[in-house]
PDB file as gemmi writes it, atoms N, CA and C in Angstrom:
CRYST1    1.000    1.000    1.000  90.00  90.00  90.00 P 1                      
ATOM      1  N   UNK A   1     173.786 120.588  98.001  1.00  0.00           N  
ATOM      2  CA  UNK A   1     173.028 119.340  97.975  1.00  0.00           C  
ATOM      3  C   UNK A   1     172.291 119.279  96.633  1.00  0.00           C  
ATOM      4  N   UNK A   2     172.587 118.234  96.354  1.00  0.00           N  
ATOM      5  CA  UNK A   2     171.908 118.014  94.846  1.00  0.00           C  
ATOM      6  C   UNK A   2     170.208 117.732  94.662  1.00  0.00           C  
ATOM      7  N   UNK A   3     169.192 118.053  93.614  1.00  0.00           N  
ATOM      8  CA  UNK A   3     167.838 118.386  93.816  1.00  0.00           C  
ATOM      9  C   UNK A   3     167.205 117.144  93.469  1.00  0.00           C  
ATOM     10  N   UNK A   4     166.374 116.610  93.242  1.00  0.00           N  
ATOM     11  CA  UNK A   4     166.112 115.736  92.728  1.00  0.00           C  
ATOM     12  C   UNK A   4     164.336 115.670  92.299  1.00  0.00           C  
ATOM     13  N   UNK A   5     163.692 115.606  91.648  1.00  0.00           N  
ATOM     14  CA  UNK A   5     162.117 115.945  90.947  1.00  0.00           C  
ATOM     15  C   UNK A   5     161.076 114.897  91.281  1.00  0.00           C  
ATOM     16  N   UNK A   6     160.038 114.743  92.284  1.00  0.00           N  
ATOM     17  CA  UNK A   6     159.018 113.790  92.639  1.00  0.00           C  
ATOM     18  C   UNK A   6     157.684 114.270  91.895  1.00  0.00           C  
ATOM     19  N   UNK A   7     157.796 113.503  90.753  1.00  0.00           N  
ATOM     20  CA  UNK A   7     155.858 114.089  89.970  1.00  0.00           C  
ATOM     21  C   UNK A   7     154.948 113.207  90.391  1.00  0.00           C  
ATOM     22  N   UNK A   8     153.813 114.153  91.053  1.00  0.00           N  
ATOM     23  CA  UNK A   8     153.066 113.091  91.547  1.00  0.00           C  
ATOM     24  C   UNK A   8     151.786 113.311  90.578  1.00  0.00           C  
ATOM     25  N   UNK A   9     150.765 112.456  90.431  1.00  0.00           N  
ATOM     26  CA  UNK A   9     149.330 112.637  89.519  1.00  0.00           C  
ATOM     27  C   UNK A   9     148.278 112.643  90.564  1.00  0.00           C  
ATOM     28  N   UNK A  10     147.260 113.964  90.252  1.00  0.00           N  
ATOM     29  CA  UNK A  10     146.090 113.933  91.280  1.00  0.00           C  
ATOM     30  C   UNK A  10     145.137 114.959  90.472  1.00  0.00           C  
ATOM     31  N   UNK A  11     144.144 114.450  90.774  1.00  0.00           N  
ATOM     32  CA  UNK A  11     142.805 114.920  90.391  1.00  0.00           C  
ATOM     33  C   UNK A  11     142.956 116.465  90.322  1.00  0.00           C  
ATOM     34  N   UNK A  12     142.668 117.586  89.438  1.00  0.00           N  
ATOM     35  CA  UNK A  12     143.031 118.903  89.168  1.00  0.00           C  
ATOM     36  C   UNK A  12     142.135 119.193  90.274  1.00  0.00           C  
ATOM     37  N   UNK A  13     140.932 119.023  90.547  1.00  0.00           N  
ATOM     38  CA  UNK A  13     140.504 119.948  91.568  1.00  0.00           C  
ATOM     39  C   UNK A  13     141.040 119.981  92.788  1.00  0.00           C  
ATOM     40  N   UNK A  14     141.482 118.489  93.251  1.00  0.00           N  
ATOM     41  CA  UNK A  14     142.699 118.401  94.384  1.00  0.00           C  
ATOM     42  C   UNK A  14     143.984 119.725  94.278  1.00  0.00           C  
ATOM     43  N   UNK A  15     144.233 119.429  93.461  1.00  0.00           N  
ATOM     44  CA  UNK A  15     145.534 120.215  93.337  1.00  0.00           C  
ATOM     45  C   UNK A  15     145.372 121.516  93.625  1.00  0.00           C  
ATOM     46  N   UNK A  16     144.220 122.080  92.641  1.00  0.00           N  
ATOM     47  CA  UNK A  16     143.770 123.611  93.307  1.00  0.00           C  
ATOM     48  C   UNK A  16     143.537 123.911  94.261  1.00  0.00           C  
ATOM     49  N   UNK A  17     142.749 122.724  94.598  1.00  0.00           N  
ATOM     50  CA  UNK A  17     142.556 123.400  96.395  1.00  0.00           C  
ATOM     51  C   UNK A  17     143.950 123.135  97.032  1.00  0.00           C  
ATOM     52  N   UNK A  18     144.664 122.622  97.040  1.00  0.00           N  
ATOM     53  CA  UNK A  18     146.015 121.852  97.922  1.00  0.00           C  
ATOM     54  C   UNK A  18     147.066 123.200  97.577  1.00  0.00           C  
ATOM     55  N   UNK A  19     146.894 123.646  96.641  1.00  0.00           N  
ATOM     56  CA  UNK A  19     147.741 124.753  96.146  1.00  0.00           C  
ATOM     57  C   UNK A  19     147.127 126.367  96.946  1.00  0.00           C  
ATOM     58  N   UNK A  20     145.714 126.142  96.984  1.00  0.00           N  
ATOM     59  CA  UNK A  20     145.185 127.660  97.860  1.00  0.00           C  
ATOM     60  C   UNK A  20     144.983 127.045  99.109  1.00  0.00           C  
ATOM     61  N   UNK A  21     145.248 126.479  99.572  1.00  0.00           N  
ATOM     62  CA  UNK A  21     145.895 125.981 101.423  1.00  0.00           C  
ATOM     63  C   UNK A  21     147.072 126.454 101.477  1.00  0.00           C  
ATOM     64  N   UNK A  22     147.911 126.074 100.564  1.00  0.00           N  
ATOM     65  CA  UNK A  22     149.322 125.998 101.018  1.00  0.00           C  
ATOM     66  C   UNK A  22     149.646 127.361 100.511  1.00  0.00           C  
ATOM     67  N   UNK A  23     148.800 127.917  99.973  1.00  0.00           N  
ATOM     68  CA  UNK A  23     149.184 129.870  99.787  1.00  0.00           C  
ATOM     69  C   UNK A  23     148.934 130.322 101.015  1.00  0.00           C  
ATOM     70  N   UNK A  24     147.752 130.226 101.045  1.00  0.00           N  
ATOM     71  CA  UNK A  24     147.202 130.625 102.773  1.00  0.00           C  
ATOM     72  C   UNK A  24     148.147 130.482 103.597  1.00  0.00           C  
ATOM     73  N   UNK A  25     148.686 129.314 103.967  1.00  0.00           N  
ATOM     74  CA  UNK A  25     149.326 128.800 105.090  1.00  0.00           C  
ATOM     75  C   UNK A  25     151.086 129.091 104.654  1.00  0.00           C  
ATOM     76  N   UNK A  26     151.176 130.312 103.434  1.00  0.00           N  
ATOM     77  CA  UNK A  26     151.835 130.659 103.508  1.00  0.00           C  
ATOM     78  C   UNK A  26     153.278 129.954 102.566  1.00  0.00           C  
ATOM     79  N   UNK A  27     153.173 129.305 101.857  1.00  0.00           N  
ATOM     80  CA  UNK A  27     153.746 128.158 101.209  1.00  0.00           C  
ATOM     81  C   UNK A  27     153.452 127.794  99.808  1.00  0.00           C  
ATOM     82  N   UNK A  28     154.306 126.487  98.878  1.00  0.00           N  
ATOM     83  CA  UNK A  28     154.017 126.424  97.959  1.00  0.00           C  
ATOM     84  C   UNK A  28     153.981 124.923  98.316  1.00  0.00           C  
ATOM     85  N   UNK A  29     153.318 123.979  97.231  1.00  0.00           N  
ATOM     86  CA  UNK A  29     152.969 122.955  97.142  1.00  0.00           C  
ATOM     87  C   UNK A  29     154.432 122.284  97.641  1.00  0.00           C  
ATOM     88  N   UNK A  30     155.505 122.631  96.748  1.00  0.00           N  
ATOM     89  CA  UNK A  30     156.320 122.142  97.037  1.00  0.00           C  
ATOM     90  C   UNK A  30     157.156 121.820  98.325  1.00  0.00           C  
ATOM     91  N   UNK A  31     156.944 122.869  99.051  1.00  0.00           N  
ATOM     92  CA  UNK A  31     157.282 122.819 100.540  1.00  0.00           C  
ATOM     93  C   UNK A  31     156.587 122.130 101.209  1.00  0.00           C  
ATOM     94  N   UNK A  32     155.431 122.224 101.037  1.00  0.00           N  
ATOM     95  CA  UNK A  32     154.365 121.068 101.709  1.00  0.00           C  
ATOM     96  C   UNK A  32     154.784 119.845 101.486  1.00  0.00           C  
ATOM     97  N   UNK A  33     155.283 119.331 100.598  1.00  0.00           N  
ATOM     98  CA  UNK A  33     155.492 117.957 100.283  1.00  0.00           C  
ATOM     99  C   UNK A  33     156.571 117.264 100.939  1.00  0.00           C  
ATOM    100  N   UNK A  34     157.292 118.841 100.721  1.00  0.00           N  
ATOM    101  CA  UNK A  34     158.932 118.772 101.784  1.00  0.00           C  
ATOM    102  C   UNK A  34     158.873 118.308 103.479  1.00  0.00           C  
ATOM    103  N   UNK A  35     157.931 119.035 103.509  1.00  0.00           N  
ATOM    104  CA  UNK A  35     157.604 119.532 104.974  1.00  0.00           C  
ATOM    105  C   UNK A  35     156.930 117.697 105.452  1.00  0.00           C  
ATOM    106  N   UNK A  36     156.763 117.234 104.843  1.00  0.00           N  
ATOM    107  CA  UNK A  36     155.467 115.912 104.707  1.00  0.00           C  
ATOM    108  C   UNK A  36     156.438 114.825 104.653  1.00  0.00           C  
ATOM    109  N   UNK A  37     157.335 114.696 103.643  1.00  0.00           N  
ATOM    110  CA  UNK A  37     158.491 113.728 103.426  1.00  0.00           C  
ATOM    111  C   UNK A  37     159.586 113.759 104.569  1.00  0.00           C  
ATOM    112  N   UNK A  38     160.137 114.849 105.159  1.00  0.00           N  
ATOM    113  CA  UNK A  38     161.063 115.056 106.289  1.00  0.00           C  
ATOM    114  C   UNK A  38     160.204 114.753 107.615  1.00  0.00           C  
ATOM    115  N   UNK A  39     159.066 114.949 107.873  1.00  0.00           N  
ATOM    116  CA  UNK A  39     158.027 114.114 109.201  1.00  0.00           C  
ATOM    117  C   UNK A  39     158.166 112.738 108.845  1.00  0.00           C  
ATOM    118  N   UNK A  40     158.187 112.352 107.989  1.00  0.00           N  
ATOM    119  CA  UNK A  40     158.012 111.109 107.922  1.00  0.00           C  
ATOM    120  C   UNK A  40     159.494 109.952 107.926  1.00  0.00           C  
ATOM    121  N   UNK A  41     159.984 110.853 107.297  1.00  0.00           N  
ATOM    122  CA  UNK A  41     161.877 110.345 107.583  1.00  0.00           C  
ATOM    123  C   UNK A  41     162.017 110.564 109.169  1.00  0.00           C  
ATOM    124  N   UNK A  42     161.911 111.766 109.632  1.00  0.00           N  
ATOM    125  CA  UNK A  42     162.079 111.816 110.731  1.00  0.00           C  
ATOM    126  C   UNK A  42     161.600 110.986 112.137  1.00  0.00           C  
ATOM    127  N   UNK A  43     159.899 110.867 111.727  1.00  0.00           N  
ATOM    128  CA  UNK A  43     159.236 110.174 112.951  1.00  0.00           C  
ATOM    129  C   UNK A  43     158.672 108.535 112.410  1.00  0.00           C  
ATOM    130  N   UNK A  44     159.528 108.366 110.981  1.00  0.00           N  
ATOM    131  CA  UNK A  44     159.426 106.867 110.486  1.00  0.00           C  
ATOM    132  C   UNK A  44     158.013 106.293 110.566  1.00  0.00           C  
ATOM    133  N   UNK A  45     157.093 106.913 110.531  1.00  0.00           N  
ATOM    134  CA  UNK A  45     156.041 106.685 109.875  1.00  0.00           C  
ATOM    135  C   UNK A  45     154.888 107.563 108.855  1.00  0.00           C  
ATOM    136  N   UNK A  46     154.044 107.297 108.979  1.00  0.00           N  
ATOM    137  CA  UNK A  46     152.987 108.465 107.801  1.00  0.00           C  
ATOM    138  C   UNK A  46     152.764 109.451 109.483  1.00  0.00           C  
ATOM    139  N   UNK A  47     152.952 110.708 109.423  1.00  0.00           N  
ATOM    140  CA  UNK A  47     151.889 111.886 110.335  1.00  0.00           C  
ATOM    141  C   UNK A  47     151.155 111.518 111.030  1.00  0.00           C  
ATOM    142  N   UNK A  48     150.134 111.165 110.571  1.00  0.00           N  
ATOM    143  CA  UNK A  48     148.698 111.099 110.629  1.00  0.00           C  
ATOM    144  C   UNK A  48     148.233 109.745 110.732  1.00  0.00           C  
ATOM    145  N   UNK A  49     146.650 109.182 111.277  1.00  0.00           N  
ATOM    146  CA  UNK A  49     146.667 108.001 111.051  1.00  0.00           C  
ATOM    147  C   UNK A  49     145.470 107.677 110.093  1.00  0.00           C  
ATOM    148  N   UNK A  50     146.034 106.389 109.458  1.00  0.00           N  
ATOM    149  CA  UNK A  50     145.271 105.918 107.987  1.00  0.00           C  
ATOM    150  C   UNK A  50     144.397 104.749 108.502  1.00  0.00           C  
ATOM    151  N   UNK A  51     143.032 105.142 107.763  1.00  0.00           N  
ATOM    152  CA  UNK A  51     142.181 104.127 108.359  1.00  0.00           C  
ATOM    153  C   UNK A  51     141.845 103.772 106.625  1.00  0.00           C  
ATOM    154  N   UNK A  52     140.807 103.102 107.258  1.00  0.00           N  
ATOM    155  CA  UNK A  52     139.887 102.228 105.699  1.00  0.00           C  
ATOM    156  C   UNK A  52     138.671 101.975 106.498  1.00  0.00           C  
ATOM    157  N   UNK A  53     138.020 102.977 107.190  1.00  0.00           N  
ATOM    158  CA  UNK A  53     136.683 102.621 107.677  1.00  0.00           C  
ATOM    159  C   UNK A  53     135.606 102.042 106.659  1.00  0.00           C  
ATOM    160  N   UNK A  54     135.621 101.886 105.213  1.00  0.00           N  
ATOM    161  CA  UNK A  54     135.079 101.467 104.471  1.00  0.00           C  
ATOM    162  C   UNK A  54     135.314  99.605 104.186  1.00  0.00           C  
ATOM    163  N   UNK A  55     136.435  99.561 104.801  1.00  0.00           N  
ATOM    164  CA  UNK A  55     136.875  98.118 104.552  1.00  0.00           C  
ATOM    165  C   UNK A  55     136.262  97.449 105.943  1.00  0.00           C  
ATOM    166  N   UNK A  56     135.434  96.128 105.791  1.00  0.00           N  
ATOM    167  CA  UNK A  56     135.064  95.592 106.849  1.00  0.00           C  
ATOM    168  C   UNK A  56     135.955  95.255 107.851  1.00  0.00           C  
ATOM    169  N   UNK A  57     137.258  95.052 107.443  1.00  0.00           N  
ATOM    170  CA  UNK A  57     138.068  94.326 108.626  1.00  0.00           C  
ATOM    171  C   UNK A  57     138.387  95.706 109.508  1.00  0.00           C  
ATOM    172  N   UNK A  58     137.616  97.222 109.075  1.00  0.00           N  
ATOM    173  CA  UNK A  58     137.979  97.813 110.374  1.00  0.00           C  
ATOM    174  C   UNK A  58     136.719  97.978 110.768  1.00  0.00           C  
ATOM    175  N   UNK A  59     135.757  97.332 110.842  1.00  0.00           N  
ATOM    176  CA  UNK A  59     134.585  98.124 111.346  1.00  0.00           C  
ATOM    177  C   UNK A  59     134.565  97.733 113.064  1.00  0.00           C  
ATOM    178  N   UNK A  60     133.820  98.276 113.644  1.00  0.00           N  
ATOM    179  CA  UNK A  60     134.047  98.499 115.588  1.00  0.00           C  
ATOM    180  C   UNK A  60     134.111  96.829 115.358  1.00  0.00           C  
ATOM    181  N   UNK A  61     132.725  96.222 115.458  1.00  0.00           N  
ATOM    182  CA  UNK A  61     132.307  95.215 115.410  1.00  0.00           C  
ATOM    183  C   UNK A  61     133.806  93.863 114.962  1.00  0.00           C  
ATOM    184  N   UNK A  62     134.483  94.044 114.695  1.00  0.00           N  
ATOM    185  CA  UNK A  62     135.079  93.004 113.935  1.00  0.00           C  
ATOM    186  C   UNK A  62     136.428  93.611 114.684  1.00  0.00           C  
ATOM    187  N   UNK A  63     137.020  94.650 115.641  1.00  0.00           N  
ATOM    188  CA  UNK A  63     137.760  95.820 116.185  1.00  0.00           C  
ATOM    189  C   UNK A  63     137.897  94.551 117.393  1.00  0.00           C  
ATOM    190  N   UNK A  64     136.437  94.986 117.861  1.00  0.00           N  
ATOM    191  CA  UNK A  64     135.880  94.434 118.842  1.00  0.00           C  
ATOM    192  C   UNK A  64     136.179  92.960 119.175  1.00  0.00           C  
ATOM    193  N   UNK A  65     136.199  91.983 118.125  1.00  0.00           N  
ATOM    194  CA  UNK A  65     136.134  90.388 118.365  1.00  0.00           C  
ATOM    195  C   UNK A  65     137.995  90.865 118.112  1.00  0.00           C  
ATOM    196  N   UNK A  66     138.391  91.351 117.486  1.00  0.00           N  
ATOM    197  CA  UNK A  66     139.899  90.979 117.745  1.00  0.00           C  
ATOM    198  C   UNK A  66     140.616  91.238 119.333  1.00  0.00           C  
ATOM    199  N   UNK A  67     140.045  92.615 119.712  1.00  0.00           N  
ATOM    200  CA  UNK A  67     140.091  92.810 121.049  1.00  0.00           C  
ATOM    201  C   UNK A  67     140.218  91.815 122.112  1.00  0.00           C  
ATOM    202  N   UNK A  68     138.942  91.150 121.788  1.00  0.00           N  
ATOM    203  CA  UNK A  68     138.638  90.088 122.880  1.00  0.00           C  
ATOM    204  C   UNK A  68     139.330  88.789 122.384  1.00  0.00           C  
ATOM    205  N   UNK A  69     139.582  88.961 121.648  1.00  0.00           N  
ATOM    206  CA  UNK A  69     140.605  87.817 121.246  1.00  0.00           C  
ATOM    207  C   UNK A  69     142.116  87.523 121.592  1.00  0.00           C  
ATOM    208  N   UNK A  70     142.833  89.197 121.682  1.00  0.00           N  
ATOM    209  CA  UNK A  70     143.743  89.556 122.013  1.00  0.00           C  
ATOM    210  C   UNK A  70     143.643  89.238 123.737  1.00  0.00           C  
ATOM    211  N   UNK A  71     142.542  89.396 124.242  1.00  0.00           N  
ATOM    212  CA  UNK A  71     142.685  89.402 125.805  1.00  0.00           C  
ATOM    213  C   UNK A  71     142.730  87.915 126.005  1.00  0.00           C  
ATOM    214  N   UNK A  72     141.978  87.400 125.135  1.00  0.00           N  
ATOM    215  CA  UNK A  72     141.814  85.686 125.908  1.00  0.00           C  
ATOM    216  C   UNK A  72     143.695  85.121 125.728  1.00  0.00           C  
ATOM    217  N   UNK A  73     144.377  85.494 124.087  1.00  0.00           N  
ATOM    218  CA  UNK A  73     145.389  85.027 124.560  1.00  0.00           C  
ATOM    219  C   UNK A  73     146.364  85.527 125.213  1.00  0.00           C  
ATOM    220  N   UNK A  74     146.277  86.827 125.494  1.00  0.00           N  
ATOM    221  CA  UNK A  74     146.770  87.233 126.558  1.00  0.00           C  
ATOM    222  C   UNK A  74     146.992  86.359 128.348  1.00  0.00           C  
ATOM    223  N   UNK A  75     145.472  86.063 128.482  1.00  0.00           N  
ATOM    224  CA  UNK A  75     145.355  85.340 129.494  1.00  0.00           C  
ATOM    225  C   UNK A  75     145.827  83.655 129.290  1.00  0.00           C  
ATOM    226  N   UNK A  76     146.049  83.425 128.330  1.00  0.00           N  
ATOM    227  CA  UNK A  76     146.867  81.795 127.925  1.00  0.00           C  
ATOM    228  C   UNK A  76     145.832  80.970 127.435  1.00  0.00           C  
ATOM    229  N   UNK A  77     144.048  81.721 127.214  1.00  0.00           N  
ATOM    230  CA  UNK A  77     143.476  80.803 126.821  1.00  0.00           C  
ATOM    231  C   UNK A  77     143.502  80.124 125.302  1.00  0.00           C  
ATOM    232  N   UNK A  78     144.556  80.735 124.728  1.00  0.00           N  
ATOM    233  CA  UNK A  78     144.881  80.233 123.400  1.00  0.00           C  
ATOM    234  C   UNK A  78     144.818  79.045 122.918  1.00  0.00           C  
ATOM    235  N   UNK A  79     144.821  78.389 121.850  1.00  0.00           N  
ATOM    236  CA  UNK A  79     145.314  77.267 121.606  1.00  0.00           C  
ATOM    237  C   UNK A  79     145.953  77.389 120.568  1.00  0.00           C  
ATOM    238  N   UNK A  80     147.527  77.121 120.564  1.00  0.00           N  
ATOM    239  CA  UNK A  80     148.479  76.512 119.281  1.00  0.00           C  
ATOM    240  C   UNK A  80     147.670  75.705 117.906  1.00  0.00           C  
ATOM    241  N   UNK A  81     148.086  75.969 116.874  1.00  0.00           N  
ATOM    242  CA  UNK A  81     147.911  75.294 115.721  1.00  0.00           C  
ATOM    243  C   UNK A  81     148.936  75.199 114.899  1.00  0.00           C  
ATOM    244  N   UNK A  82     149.216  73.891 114.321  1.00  0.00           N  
ATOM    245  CA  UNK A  82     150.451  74.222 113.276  1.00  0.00           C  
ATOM    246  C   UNK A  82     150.200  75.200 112.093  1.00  0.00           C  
ATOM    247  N   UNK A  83     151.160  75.664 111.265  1.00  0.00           N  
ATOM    248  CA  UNK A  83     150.893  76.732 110.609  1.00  0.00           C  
ATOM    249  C   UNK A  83     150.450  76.204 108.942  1.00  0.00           C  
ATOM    250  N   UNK A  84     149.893  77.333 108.272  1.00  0.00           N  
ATOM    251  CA  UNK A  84     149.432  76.240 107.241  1.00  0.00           C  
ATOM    252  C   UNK A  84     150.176  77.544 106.214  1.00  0.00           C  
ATOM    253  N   UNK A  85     150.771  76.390 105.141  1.00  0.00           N  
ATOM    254  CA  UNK A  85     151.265  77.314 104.458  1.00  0.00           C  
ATOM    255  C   UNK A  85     150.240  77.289 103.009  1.00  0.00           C  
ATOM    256  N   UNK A  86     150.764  78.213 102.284  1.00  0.00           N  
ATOM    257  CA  UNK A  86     149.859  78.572 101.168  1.00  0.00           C  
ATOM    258  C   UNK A  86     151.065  78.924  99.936  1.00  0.00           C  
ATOM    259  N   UNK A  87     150.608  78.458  99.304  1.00  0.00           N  
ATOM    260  CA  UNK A  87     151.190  78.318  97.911  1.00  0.00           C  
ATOM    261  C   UNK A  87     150.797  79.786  97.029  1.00  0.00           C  
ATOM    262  N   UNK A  88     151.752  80.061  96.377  1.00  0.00           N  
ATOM    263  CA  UNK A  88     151.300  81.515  95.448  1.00  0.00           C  
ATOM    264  C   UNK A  88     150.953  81.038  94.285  1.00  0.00           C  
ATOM    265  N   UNK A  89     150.839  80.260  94.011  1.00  0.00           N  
ATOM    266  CA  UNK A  89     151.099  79.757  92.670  1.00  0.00           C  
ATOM    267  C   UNK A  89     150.397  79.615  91.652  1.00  0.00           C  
TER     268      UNK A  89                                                      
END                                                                             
């Protein structure tokens, strides 16, 4: 099977530490990455889950009104609107 080279750029102190984990745990960076890319081919998404708790649209509060939003149209209290389109332009 033929090899192929992924360079990635990250902060040097990242790397050091990411490099004495993956000694520990017995490994080299490179396998880790391996090991990270084949989970993700395999179970077709990222591992782990990715938040943005810093971004308002996840905070509980705003979680919360979608929630209940989701239930009302669940229950049919919805109302239809035509769709509005938006120009990129």
């Amino acid at each position: 099977m033929s090899q192929s080279v992924l360079s990635v750029r990250m902060d040097e102190n990242v790397k050091r530490r990411f490099d004495a984990f993956c000694a520990d745990a017995g490994m080299n960076a490179s396998v880790a990455v391996n090991l990270f890319v084949r989970t993700v081919i395999r179970e077709k998404k990222i591992p782990f889950e990715i938040t943005g708790n810093d971004d308002p649209f996840y905070s509980e509060k705003n979680q919360s009104r979608l929630r209940a939003s989701i239930e009302q149209l669940e229950a049919g209290l919805g109302v239809e609107h035509e769709l509005i389109e938006v120009d990129d332009e």
